[in-house]
KELUM-416984 format. One record per residue (C-alpha): x negated, z, y; residue number from 1. Coordinates in steps of 0.05 Angstrom, whole numbers. Each point is the difference from the previous one (the first is absolute). Example, Ala and Ser with C-alpha at 12.3 -4.5 7.8 and 13.67 -1.06 7.14 Angstrom:
2
REC       px       pz       py     n
REC     -246      156      -90     1
REC      -27      -13       69     2
END
This chain:
338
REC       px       pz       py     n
REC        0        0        0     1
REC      -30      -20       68     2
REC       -1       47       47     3
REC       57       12       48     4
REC       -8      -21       75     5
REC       37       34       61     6
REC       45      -53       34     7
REC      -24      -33       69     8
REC       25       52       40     9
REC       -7       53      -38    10
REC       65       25       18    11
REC       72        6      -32    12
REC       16      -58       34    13
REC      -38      -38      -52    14
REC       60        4      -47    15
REC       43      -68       34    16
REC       65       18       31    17
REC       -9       56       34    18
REC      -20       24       71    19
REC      -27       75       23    20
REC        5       24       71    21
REC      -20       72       34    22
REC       24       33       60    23
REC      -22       65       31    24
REC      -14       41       56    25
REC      -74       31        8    26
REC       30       60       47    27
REC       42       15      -59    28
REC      -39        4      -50    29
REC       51      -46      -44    30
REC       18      -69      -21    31
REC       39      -54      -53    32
REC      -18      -50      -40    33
REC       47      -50      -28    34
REC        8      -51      -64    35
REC       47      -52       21    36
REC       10      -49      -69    37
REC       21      -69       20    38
REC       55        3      -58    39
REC       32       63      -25    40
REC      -55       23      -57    41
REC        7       41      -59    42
REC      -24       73        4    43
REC      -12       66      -17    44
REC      -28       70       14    45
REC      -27       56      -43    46
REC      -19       74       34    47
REC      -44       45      -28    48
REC      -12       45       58    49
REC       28       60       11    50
REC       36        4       76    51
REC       21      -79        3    52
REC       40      -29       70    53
REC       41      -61      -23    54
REC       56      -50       20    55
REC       36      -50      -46    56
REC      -35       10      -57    57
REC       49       17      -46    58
REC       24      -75       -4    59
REC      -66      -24      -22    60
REC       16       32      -73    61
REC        7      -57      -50    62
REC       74       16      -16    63
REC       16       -9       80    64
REC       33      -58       22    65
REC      -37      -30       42    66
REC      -56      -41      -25    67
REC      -57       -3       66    68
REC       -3       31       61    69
REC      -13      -41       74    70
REC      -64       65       32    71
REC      -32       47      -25    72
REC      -31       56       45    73
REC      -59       56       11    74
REC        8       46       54    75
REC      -30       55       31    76
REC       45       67       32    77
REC       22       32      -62    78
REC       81       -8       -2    79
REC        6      -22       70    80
REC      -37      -61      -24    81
REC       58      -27      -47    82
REC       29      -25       72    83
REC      -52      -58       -1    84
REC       37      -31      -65    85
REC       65       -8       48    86
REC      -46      -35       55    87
REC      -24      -57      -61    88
REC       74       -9      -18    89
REC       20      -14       73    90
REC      -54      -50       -5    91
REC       19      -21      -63    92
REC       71       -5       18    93
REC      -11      -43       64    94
REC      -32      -57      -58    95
REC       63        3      -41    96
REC      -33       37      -55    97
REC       27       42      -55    98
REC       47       15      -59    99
REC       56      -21       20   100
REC       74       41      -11   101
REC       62      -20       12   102
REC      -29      -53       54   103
REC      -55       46       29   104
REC      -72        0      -11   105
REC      -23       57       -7   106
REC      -86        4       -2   107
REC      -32       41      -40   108
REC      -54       38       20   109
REC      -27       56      -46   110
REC      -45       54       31   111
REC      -53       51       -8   112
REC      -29       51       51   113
REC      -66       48        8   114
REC       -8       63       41   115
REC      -40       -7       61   116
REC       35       49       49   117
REC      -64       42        0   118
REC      -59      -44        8   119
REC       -5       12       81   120
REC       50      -54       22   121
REC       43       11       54   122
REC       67        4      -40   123
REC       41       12       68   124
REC       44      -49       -5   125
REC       65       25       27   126
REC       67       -7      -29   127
REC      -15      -67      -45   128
REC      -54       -7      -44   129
REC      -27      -74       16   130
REC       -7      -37      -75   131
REC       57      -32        2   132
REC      -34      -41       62   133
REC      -67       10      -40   134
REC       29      -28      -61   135
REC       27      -59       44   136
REC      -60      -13       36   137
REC      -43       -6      -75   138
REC       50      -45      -27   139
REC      -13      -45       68   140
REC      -70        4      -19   141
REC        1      -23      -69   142
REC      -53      -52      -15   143
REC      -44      -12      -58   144
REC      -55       29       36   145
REC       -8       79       22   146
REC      -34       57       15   147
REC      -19       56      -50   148
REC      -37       70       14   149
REC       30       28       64   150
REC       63      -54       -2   151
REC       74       16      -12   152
REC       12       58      -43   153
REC      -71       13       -9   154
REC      -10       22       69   155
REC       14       69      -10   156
REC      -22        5      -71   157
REC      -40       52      -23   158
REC      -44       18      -72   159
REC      -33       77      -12   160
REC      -62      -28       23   161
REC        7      -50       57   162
REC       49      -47       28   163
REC       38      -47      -42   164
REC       35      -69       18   165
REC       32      -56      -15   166
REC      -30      -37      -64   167
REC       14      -58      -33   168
REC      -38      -59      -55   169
REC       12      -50      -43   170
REC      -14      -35      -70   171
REC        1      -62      -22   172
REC        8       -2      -78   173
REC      -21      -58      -49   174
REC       67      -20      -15   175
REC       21      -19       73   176
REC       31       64       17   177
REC      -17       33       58   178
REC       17       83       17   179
REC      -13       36       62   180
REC       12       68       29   181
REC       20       36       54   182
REC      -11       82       14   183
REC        8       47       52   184
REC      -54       50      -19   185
REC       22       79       26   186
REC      -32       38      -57   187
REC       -1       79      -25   188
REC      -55      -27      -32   189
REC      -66      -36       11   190
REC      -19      -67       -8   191
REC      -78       12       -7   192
REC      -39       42      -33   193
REC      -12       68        7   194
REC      -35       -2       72   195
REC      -33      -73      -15   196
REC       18      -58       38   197
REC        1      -34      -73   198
REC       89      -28      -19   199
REC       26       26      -64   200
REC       24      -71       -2   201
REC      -72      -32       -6   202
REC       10      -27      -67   203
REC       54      -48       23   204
REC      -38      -29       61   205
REC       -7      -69       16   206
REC      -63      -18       42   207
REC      -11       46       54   208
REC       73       18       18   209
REC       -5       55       14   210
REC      -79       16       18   211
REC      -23      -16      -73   212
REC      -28       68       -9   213
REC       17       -1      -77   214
REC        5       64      -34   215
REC      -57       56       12   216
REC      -59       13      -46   217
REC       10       48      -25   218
REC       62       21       11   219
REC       10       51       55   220
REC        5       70      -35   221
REC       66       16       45   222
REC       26      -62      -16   223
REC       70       21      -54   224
REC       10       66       53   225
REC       64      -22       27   226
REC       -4      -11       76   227
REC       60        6       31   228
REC       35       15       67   229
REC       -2       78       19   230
REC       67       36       -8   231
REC       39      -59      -23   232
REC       73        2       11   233
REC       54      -26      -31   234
REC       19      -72       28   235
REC      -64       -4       47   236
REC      -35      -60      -42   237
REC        5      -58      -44   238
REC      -18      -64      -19   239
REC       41      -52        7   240
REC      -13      -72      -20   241
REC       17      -82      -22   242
REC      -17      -35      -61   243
REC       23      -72       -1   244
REC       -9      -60      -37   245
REC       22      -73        3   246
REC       13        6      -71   247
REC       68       -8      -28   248
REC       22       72      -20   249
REC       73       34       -4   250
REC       13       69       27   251
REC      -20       34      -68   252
REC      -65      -44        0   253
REC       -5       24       69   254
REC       17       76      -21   255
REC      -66      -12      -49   256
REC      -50      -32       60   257
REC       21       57       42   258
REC      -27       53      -54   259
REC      -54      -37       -4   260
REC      -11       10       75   261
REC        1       72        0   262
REC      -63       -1      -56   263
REC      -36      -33       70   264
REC       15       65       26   265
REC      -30       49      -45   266
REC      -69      -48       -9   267
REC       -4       -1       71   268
REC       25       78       36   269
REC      -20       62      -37   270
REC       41       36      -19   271
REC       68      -44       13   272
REC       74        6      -17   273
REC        3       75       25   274
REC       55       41        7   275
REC      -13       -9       80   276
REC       -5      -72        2   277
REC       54      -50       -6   278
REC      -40      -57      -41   279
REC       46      -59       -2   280
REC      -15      -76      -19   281
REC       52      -49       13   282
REC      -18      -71      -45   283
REC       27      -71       31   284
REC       10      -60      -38   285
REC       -2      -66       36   286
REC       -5      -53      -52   287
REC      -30      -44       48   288
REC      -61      -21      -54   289
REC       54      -16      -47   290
REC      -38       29      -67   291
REC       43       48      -37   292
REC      -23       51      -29   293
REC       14       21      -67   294
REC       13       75       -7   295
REC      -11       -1      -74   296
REC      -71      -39       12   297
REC      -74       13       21   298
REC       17      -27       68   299
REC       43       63        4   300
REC      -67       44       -4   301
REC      -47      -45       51   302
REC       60       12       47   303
REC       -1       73       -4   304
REC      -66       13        7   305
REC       -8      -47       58   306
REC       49       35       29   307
REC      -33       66       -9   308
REC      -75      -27       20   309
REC       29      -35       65   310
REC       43       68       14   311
REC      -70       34        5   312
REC      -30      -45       40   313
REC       48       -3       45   314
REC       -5       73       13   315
REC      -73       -1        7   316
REC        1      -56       46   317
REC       53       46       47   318
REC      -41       53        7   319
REC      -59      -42       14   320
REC       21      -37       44   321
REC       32       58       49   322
REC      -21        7       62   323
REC      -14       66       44   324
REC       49       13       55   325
REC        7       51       56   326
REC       35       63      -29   327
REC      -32       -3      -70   328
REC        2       42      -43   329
REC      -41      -12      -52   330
REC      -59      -57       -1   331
REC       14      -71      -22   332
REC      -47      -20      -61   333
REC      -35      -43       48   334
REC      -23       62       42   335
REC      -25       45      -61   336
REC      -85       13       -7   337
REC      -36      -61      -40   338
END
């Protein structure tokens, strides 16, 4: 088997028909991203974490009616962030889009949200909480191209040991499919080890990534102590993230990429899935490569664990890639001693 190679971007937008946009305010602290699919896709979640903020995602089961779903979307501002879903379906809605009832269309727009009240931002924000016009604003910004690190919901991110961000990779596999992902990285945990500057997700890097440190020799003698945010609290986490493919996929094929997701987060954040974080993956089906994948075959496997490698990277590259800010509190990976 040849070895697999990142897309040309290197982001989710890799996988065809799909677009990703951000939104955010630095003063806050806070931001959105968005997945708008150019057709209604097939999808699924699966959360493992233990304080999860959600919307919609009770219809992505496999014995729901609906088949796909028109957004999907990562936000920052713990349950006051669910308001940025309503934002992408007034965008949504303006295109005609959704499942229609009884003449309506009605988009949907599944959600998922992370705590950043207490990272330093000014959370002032009077009688409404602004996603809904954050929401609006990323889905006016979708394009295939993006920022990551200190973009969107990653702007306010944070890990036990420094800041964390916006991440997101892709993969290219033999047989023409192509996966990506997506992650909003806000962490009890640690994505490095021990105090090293070296990525639990090494293993899984392609080129230099994210700094190409590899993994330390030998390894650091601190490095299974679990780092982890002082004095957790329920709700005040989590990892929330996107694995897509332009495979063909139902929503139980889906259900299945989405586990496979969450094993990107426990290779790449020690320790994940806590009772304090709200680990969630949601898994999007475009179809777009037209290869279907057999669930009963090998090609079943190579999915999954694409899924999980690109996962990883894409939370390595988040937290690389942040950026320092005025009102920090903790260091971005960038600023830590060589």
């Amino acid at each position: 088997m040849a070895a697999w190679q990142r897309g040309p971007r290197n982001l989710i937008t890799d996988v065809g028909g799909l677009t990703v946009g951000n939104a955010g305010d630095e003063r806050l602290k806070s931001g959105t991203t968005v997945v708008i699919f150019d057709d209604p896709a097939a999808a699924s979640v699966e959360i493992l974490g233990g304080a999860p903020g959600t919307r919609d995602t009770e219809l992505m089961a496999p014995d729901k009616l609906v088949s796909g779903i028109d957004a999907l979307v990562l936000s920052g501002g713990s349950a006051f962030g669910l308001d940025a879903a309503g934002g992408v379906q007034s965008f949504l809605r303006q295109r005609g889009r959704g499942f229609t009832v009884a003449g309506f269309a009605v988009p949907l727009v599944p959600a998922a949200i992370l705590f950043d009240l207490a990272n330093g931002g000014d959370k002032d924000w009077g009688l409404h909480a602004p996603y809904r016009d954050l929401g609006m604003a990323a889905a006016e910004a979708a394009g295939a191209d993006f920022a990551i690190g200190t973009a969107g919901a990653g702007i306010g991110c944070t890990t036990a040991t420094v800041k964390g961000g916006l991440g997101s990779a892709s993969i290219r596999l033999d047989n023409g499919v192509t996966v990506g992902a997506l992650v909003a990285v806000n962490a009890v945990g640690s994505a490095t080890m021990g105090a090293s500057r070296h990525f639990f997700a090494a293993p899984f890097e392609i080129g230099a990534e994210f700094g190409g440190l590899g993994l330390p020799s030998p390894l650091p003698a601190d490095a299974v102590l679990p780092r982890t945010k002082f004095d957790p609290a329920p709700g005040t986490n989590t990892t929330i993230g996107i694995v897509a493919t332009d495979a063909i996929l139902d929503k139980a094929a889906a259900r299945r990429l989405a586990v496979a997701g969450q094993a990107g987060f426990a290779r790449a954040i020690w320790p994940s899935h806590t009772n304090f974080d709200g680990d969630l993956v949601f898994a999007a089906a475009t179809g777009r490569s037209g290869i279907r994948i057999d669930p009963a075959g090998s090609d079943s496997i190579t999915l999954g664990a694409a899924a999980a490698a690109v996962m990883a990277r894409a939370i390595a590259r988040g937290v690389h890639a942040a950026e320092p800010a005025s009102g920090d509190r903790l260091l971005a990976w960038r600023e830590l001693p060589v």
